[in-house]
ROSE-791155 format. One record per residue (C-alpha): residue number from 1; y, x, z; residue in three letters. Coordinates in steps of 0.2 Angstrom, whole numbers. Layout:
! ROSE-791155
[NUM, [Y, X, Z], "ALA"]
...
***
This chain:
! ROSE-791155
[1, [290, -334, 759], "UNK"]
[2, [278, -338, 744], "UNK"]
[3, [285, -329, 730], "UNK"]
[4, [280, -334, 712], "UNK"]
[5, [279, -321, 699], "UNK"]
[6, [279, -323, 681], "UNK"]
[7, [280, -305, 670], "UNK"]
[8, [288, -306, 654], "UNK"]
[9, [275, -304, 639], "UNK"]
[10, [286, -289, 631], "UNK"]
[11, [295, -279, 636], "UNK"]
[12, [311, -271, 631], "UNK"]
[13, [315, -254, 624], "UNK"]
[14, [324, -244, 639], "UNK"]
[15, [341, -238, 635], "UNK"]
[16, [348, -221, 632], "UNK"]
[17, [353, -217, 648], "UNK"]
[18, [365, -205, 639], "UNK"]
[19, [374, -220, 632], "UNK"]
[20, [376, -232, 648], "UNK"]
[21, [392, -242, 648], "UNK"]
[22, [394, -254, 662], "UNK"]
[23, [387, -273, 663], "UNK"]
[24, [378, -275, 643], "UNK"]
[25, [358, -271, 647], "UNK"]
[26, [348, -281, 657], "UNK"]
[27, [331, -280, 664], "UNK"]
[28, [316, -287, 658], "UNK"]
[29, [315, -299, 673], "UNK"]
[30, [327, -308, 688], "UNK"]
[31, [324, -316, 703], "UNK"]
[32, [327, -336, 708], "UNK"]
[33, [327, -347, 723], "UNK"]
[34, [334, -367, 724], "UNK"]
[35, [342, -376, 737], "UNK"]
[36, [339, -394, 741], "UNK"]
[37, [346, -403, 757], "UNK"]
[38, [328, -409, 760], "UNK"]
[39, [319, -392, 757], "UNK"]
[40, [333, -377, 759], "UNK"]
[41, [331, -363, 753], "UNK"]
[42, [313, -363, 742], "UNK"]
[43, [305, -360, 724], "UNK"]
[44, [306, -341, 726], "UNK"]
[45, [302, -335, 711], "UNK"]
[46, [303, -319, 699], "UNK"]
[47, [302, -324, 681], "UNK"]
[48, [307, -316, 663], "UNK"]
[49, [325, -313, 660], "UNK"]
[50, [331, -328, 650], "UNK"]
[51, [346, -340, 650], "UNK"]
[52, [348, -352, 663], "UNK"]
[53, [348, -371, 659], "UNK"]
[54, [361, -379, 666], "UNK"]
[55, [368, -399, 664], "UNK"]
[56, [386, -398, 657], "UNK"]
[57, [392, -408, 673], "UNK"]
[58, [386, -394, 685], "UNK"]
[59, [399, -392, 697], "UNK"]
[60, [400, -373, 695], "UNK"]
[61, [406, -374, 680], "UNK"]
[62, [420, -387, 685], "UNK"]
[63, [426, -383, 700], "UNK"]
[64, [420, -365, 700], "UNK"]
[65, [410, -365, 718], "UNK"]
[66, [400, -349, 718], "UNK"]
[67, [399, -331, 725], "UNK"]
[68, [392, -317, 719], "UNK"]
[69, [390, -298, 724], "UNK"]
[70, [388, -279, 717], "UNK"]
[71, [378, -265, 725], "UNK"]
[72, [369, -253, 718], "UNK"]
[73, [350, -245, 716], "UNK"]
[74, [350, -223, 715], "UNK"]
[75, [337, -213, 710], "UNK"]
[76, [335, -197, 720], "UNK"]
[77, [331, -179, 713], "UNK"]
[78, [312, -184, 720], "UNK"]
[79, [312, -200, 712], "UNK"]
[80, [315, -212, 725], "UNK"]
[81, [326, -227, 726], "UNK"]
[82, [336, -231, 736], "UNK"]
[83, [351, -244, 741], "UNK"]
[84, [367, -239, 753], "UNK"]
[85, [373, -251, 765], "UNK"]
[86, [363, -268, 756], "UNK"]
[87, [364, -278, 772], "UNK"]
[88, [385, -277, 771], "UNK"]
[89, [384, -285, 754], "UNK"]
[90, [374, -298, 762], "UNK"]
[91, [386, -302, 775], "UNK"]
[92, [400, -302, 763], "UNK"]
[93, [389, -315, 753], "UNK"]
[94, [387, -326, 769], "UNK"]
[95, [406, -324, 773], "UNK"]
[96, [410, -329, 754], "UNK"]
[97, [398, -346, 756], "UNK"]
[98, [406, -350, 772], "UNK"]
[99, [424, -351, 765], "UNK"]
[100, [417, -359, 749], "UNK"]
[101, [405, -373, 760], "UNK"]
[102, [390, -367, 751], "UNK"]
[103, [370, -364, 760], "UNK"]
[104, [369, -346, 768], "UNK"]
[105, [356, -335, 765], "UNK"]
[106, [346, -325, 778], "UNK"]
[107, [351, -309, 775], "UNK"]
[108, [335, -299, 779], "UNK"]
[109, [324, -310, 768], "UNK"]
[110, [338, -308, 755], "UNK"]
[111, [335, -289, 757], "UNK"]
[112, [315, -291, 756], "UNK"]
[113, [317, -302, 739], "UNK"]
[114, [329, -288, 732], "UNK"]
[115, [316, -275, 738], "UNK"]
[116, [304, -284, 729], "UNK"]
[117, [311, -285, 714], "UNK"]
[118, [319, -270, 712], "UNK"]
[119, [300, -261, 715], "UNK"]
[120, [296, -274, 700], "UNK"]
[121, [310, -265, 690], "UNK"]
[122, [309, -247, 698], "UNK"]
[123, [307, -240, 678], "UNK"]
[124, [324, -247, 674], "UNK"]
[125, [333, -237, 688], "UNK"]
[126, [341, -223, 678], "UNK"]
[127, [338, -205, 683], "UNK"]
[128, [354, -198, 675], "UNK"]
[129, [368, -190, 684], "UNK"]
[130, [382, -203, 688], "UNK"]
[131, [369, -217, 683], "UNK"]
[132, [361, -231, 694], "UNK"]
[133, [355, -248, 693], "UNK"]
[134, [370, -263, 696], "UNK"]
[135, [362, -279, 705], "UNK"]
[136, [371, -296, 704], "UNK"]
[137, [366, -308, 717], "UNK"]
[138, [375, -324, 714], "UNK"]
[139, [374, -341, 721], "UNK"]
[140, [381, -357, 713], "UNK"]
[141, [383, -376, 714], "UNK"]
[142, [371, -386, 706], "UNK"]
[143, [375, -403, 707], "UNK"]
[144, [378, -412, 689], "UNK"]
[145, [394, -421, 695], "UNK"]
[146, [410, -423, 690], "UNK"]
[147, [421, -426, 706], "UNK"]
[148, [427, -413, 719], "UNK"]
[149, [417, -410, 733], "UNK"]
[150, [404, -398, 740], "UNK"]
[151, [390, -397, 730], "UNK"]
[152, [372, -403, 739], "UNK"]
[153, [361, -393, 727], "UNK"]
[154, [364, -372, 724], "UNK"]
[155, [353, -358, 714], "UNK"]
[156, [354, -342, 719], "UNK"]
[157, [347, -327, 708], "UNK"]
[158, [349, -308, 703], "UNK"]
[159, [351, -299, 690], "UNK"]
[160, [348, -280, 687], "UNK"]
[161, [359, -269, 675], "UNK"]
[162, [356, -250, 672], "UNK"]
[163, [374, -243, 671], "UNK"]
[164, [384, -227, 668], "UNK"]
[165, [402, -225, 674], "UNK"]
[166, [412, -240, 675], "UNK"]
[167, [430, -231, 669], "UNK"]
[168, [427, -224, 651], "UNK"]
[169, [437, -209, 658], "UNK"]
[170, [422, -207, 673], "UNK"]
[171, [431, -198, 688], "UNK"]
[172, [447, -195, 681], "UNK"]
[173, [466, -202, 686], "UNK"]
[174, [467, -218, 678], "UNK"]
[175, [484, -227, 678], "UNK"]
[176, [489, -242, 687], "UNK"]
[177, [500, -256, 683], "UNK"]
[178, [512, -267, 699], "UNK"]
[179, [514, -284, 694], "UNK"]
[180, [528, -294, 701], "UNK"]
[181, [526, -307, 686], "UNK"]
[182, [508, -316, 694], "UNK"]
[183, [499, -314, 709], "UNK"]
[184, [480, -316, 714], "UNK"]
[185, [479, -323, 728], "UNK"]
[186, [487, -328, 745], "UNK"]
[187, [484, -328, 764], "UNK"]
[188, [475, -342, 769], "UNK"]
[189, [466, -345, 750], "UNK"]
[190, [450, -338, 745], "UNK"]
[191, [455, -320, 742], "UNK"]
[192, [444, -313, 753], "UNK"]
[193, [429, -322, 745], "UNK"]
[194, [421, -314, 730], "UNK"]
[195, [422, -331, 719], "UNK"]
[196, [423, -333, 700], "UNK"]
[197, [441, -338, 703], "UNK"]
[198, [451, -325, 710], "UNK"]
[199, [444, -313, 696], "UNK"]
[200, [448, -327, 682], "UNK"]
[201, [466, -326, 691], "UNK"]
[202, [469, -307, 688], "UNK"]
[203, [462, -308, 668], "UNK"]
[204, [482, -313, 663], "UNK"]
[205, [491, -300, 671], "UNK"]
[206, [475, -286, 669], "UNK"]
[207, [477, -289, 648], "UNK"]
[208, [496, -287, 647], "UNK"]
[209, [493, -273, 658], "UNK"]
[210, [480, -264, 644], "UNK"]
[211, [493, -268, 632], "UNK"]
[212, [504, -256, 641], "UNK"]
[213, [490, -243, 643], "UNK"]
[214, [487, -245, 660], "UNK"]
[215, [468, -247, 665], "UNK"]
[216, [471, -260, 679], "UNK"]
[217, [486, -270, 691], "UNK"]
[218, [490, -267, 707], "UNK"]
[219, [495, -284, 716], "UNK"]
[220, [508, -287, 728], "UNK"]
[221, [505, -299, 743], "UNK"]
[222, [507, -317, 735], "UNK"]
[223, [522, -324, 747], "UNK"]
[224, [535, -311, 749], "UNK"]
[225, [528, -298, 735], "UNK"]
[226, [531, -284, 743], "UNK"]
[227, [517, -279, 751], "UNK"]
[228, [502, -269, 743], "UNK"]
[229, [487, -275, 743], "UNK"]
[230, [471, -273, 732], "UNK"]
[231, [468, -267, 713], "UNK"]
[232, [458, -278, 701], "UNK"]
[233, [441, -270, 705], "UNK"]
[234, [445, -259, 719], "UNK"]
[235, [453, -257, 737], "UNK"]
[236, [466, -246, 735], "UNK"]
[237, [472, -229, 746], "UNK"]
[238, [489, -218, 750], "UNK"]
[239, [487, -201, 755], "UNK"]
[240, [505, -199, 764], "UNK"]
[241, [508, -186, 773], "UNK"]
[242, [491, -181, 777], "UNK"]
[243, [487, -198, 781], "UNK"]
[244, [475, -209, 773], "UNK"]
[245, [483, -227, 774], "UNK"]
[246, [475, -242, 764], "UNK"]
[247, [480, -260, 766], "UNK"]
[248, [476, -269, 782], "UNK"]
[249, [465, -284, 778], "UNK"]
[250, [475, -300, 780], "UNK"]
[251, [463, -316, 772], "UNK"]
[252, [468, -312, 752], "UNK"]
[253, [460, -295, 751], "UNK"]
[254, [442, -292, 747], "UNK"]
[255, [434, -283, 761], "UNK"]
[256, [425, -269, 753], "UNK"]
[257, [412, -259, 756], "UNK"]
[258, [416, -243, 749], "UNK"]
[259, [433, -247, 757], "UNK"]
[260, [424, -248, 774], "UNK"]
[261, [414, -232, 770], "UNK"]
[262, [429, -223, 768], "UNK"]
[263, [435, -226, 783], "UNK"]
[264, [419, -224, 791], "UNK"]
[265, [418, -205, 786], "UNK"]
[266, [435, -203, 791], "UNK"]
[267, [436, -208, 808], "UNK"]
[268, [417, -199, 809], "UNK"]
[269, [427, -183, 802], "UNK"]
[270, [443, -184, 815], "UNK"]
[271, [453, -188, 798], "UNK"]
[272, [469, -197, 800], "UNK"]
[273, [467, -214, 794], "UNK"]
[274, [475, -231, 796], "UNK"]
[275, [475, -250, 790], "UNK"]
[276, [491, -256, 790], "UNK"]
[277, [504, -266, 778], "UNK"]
[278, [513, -253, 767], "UNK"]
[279, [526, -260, 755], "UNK"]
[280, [528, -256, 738], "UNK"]
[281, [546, -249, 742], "UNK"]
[282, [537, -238, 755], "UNK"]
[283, [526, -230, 743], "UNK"]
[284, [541, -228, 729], "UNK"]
[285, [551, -217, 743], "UNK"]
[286, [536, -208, 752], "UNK"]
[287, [535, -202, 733], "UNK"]
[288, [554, -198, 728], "UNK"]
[289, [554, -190, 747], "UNK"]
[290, [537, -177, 743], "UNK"]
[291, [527, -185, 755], "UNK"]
[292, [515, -193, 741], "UNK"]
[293, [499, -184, 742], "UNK"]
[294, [487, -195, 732], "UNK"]
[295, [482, -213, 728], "UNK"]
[296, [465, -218, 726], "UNK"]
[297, [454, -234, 722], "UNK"]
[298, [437, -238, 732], "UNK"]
[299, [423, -250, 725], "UNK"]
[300, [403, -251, 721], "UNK"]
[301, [407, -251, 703], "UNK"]
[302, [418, -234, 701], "UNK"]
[303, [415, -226, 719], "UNK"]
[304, [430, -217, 722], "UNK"]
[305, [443, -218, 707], "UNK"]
[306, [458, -207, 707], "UNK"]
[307, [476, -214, 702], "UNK"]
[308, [485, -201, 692], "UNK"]
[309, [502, -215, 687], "UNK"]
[310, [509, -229, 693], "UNK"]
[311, [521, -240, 685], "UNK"]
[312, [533, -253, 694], "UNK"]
[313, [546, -261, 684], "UNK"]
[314, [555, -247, 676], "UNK"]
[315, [549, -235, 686], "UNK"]
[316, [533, -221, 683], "UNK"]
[317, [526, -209, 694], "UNK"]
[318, [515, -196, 693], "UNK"]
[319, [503, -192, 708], "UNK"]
[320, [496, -175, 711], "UNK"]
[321, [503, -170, 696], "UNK"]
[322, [491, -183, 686], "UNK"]
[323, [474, -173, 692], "UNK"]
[324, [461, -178, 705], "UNK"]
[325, [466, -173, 724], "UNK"]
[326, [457, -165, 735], "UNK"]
[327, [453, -181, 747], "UNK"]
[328, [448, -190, 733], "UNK"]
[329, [435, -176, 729], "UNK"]
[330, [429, -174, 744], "UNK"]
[331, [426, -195, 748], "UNK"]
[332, [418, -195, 728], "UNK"]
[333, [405, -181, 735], "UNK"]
[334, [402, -187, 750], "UNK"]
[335, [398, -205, 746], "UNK"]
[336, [390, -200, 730], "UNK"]
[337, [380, -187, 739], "UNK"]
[338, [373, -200, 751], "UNK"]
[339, [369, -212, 738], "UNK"]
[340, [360, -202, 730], "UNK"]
[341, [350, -192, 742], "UNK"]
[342, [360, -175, 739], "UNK"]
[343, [367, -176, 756], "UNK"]
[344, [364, -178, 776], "UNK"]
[345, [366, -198, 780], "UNK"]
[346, [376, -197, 795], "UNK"]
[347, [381, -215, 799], "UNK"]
[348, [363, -224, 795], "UNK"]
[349, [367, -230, 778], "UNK"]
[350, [354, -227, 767], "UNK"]
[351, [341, -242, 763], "UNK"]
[352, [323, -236, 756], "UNK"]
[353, [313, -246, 741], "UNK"]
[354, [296, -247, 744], "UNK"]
***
């Protein structure tokens, strides 16, 4: 790989890193590479962070055939970055472009160009507790054509985003909306994929849902609407009965990584865990009967994110009393302490930088 760099001539002023939100500063610089038939994958190149020119026929835009991903940089108490789990986030990318016919990318040389990068970058990777750097690769059709098809042509690039906590509330219950008005996807569909689309699917139902107070939906399966399946950024979890159950993965839900991680620790702590279909109805008894220990979210952005209420139809309920549970604590630590370097890495997880 030749890879081109071209340094930006200033600059920007680094952020308070007191004052992070989630997804508004970028780094000075991002990285790019083309695909042609002829050529593949080639002009790997690291350049200022700018806008993108882009034909108004490009095909992405149309017909919205691209992928993207979300990991994370951490900054240890020494000072080192590090990434957890990068190469998972690669596969999922190769799995999205194979269900969306787009060019894969070889995923160690996508793990050296982010290395490379990010050493480019290494001041922006806050230092903060509960701070990290956010990294967007994304691939897209390039074709200036009107006309459905696979696109011949493709860009892939990242982009770099110091961040803070991704709920305003940080790790605290937040309450969760079910939908039986819209769904997001369906078995067979492109739910599994992490595409522009199924998140352009969920902005209806996730506004009338903030309108009501509630920070995000929880969606039903899309033909009988009654099975549980994801939340809007985030895998979802039960704690029933000492059992930590979370949606078996059936072609419409996104297979994440912190979702795996959990489940990885579990069955590495001799916790009881399960994937399984779990009903909506399920849930609403397991609660009314006491069984109801805790519902938590899992996903790059927010780590581990307690559910304190959930609304269906009419009904509210309040889990654990509206405060964080204990297994959602302990999942928060651990993963947290692993990213960051606080902890032991038991299962292998931890990526270097330079």
């Amino acid at each position: 790989m030749e890879l081109t760099v071209r340094e930006a001539e200033k600059l920007k002023e680094k952020p308070d890193q007191s004052k992070l939100g989630f997804g508004t500063i970028f780094t000075d610089h991002m990285f790019i590479m083309d695909y042609t038939p002829d050529k593949g994958w080639h002009s790997f190149r690291i350049e200022p962070y700018a806008p993108m020119a882009l034909d108004p026929s490009t095909m992405f835009l149309h017909y919205a055939q691209g992928a993207f991903e979300g990991l994370k940089a951490y900054r240890t108490d020494s000072g080192n970055i590090q990434l957890f789990r990068p190469q998972e986030n690669f596969k999922r990318l190769n799995r999205s472009c194979r269900r969306l016919c787009m060019p894969e990318i070889d995923e160690s040389l996508a793990l050296n160009i982010l290395k490379q990068l990010l050493t480019m970058e290494k001041d922006w990777v806050p230092s903060e507790p509960e701070t990290s750097l956010y990294i967007r690769p994304t691939l897209i059709a390039m074709d200036p054509y009107i006309g459905v098809r696979a696109s011949f042509n493709y860009r892939y690039y990242i982009i770099l985003s110091p961040v803070g906590a991704y709920y305003p509330e940080g790790f605290s219950p937040v309450k969760i909306l079910v939908t039986h008005e819209y769904v997001r996807a369906v078995r067979g569909g492109v739910g599994e994929a992490k595409t522009p689309g199924n998140y352009a699917a969920s902005i209806l139902a996730a506004e009338k849902a903030h309108k009501e107070g509630y920070s995000q939906v929880l969606w039903l399966d899309g033909v009988e609407q009654k099975y549980l399946e994801e939340v809007g950024s985030m895998n979802i979890f039960f704690v029933i009965e000492d059992e930590i159950v979370t949606p078996e993965l059936n072609g419409s839900i996104l297979p994440g990584i912190t979702r795996d991680s959990v489940i990885k620790l579990a069955k590495h702590w001799n916790d009881k865990v399960s994937e399984r279909k779990i009903s909506i109805d399920e849930l609403m008894e397991a609660n009314a009967n006491g069984k109801l220990q805790e519902v938590f979210g899992s996903g790059t952005a927010a780590v581990i994110s307690p559910v304190g209420e959930i609304k269906y139809g009419d009904q509210v309920i309040t889990i654990a009393g509206g405060e964080v549970g204990p297994v959602a604590r302990k999942y928060y630590n651990a993963i947290t302490d692993i990213q960051y370097g606080k902890a032991e890495d038991p299962l292998g997880w931890i990526v270097p930088v330079g």
